[in-house]
C-alpha positions as CSV (number, residue, x, y, z in Angstrom):
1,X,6.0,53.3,45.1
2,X,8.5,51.1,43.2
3,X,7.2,50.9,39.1
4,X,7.7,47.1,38.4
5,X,7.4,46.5,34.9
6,X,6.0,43.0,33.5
7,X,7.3,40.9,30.8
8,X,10.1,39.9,29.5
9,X,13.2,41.9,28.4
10,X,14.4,41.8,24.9
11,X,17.4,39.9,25.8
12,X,15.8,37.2,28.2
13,X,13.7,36.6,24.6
14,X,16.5,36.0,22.6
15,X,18.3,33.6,25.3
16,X,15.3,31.4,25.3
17,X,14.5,31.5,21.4
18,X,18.6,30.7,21.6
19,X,17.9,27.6,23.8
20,X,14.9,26.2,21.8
21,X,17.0,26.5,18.5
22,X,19.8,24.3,19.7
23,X,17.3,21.6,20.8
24,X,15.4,21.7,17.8
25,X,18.8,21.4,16.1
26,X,19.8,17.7,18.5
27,X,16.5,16.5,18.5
28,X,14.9,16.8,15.1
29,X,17.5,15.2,12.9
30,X,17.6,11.8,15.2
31,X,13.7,12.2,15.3
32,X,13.9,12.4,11.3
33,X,15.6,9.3,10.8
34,X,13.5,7.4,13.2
35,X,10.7,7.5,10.4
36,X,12.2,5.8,7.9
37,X,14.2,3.2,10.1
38,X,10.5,1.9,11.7
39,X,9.3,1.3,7.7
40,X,12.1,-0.9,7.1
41,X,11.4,-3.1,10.3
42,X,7.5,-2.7,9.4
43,X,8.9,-3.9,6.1
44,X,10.4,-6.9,7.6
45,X,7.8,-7.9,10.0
46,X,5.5,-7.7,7.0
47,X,7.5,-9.8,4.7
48,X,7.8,-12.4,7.8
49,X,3.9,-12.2,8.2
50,X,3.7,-12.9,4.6
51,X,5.3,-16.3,4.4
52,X,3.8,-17.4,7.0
53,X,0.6,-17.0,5.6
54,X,1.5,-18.8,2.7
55,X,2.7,-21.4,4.4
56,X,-1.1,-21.7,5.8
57,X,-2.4,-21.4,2.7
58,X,-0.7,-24.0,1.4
59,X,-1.4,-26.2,4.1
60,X,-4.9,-25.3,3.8
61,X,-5.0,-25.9,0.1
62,X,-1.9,-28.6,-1.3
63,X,-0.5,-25.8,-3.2
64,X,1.5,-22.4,-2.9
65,X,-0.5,-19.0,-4.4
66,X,-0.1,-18.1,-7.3
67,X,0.5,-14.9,-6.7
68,X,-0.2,-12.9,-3.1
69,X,-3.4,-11.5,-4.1
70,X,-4.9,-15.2,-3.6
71,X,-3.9,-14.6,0.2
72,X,-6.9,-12.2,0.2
73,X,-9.4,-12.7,-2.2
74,X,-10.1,-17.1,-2.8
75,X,-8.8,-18.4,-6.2
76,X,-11.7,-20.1,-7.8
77,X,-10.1,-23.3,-8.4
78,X,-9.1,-24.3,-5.3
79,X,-10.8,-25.9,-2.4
80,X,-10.4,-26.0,1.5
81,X,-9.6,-21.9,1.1
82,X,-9.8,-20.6,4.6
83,X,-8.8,-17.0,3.7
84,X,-8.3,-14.0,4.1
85,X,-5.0,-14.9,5.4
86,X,-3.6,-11.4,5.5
87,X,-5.3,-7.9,5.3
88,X,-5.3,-6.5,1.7
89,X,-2.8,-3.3,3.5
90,X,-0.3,-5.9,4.0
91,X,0.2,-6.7,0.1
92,X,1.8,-3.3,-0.1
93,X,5.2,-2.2,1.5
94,X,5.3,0.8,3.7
95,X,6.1,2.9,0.9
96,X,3.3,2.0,-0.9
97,X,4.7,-0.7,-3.3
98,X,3.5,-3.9,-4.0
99,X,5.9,-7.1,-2.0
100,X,7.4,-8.9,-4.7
101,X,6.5,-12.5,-4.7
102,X,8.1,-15.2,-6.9
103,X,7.1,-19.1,-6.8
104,X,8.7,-20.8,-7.2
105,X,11.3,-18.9,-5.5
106,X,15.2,-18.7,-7.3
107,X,16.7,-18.1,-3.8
108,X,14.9,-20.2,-0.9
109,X,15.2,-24.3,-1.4
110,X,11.3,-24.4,-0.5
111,X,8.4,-22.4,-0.8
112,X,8.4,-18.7,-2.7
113,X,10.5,-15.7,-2.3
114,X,8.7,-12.4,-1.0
115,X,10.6,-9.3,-0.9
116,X,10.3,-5.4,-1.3
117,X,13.0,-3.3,-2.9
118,X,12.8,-0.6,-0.1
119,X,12.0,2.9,-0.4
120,X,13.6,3.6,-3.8
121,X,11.8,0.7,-5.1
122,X,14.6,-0.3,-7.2
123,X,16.9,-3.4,-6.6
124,X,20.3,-2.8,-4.2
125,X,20.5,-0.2,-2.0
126,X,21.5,0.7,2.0
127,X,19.6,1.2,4.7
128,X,15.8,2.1,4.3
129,X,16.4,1.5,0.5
130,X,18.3,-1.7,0.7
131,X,15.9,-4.7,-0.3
132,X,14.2,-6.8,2.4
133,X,14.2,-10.5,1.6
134,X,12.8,-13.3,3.1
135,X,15.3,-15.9,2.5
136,X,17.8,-12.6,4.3
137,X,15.9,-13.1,7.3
């Protein structure tokens, strides 16, 4: 009677561990970046969402918000409010900062200009923390 031993051998344990480190190594870095990259379209779809709804609010109202906060919670002096325009979430950027709001706006001819300074939260920057602007979109 032949002995067959189960399991694996030290060496077909080290060819697989060998295999699984050099995927981890291609995949994780590009699934890394792909976090980041989907918060700064997030961020622009947001900033997008956000104009237009104050576009409806002033439509609804004869006047621009005074500030984005007004797109959630009804100023109390004005009339024909149909709010909440937006979800209160959608005040905040992805990385948890408030959108920056300015009306009238210096850089757009009409209406405000909404923007967040990325993930750094400071002015300038590349990539996820260049600004995203709504008079660059």
């Amino acid at each position: 009677m032949k002995n067959s031993s189960q399991g694996f051998s030290l060496i077909e344990l080290l060819v697989v561990l060998v295999i699984l480190g050099l995927i981890a190594g291609l995949v994780v870095p590009n699934i890394m970046g792909r976090g980041e990259d989907a918060k700064a379209r997030t961020a622009v779809a947001e900033v997008q969402r956000l104009s237009m709804a104050v576009d409806e609010f002033y439509l609804d109202t004869g006047r621009a918000p005074r500030e984005l906060r007004e797109l959630v919670e009804r100023p109390g002096n004005v009339s024909n409010w149909n709010g909440p325009y937006v979800n209160e979430s959608n005040l905040n950027d992805p990385w948890g900062n408030q959108y920056n709001y300015r009306f009238p706006g210096e850089h757009r001819q009409i209406g405000p200009d909404i923007f967040s300074h990325g993930r750094d939260g400071q002015p300038g920057g590349e990539g996820p923390d260049g600004d995203i602007e709504n008079w660059n979109l």
